[in-house]
C-alpha positions in Angstrom: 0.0 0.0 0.0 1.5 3.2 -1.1 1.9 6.0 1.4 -0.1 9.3 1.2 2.1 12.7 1.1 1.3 15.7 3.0 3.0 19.1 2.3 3.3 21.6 5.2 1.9 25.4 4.5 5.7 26.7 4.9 6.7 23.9 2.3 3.9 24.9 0.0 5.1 28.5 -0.1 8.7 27.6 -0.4 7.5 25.7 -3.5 5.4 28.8 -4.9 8.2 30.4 -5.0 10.9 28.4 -7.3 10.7 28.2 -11.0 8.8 26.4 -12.9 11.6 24.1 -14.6 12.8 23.1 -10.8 9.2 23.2 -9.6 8.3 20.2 -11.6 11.1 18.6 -10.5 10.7 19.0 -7.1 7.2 17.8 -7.5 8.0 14.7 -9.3 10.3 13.7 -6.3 7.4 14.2 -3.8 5.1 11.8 -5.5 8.5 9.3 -6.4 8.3 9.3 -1.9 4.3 7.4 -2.2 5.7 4.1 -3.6 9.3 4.5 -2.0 10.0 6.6 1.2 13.5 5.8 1.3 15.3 6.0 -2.0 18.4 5.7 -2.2 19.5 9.1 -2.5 17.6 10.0 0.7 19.8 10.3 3.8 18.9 10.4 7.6 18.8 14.4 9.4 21.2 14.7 11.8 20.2 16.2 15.1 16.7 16.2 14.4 14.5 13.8 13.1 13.6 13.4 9.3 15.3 12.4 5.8 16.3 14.7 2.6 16.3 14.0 -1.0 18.5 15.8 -2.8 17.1 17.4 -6.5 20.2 19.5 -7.7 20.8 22.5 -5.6 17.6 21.9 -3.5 16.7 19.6 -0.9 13.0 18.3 0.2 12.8 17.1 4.2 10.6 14.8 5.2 9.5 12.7 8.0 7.8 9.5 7.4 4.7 8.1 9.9 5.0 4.6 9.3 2.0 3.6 11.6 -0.5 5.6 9.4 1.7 5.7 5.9 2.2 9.8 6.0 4.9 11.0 4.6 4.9 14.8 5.9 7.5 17.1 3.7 8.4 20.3 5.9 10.5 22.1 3.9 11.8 22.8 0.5 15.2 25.1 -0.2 18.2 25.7 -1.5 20.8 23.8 -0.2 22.5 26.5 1.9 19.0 27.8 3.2 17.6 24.8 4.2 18.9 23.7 7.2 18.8 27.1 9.0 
């Protein structure tokens, strides 16, 4: 059973405000996360929880409820804004 995906309202206006070429990239990789939450490109937060994917300069982080089969994504940035 695939899992559902959930966007945050701070991670919906980050993505409002890319362009449209990275936008569709970005939103490809969300729904990729429904039939795999853990790709191999994604890679575990450190000191907090959560995973990243990366799509070129920008990162998507996500946590994953496994009980109820939510993926939640919380933000989505530029690699050197994103983790501030």
């Amino acid at each position: 059973m695939p899992y559902s995906v959930r966007l945050k309202r701070s991670a919906e206006k980050e993505l409002d405000g890319l362009p449209a070429k990275v936008h569709d990239k970005i939103i490809k990789a969300i729904l990729s996360l429904e039939e795999n939450p853990f790709p191999r490109s994604a890679k575990k937060l450190h000191g907090r929880q959560g995973a990243r994917i990366r799509v070129g300069n920008y990162r998507i982080l996500y946590v994953v409820d496994h009980t109820n089969k939510e993926i939640e994504v919380f933000s989505v940035a530029d690699r050197k804004d994103v983790y501030r």
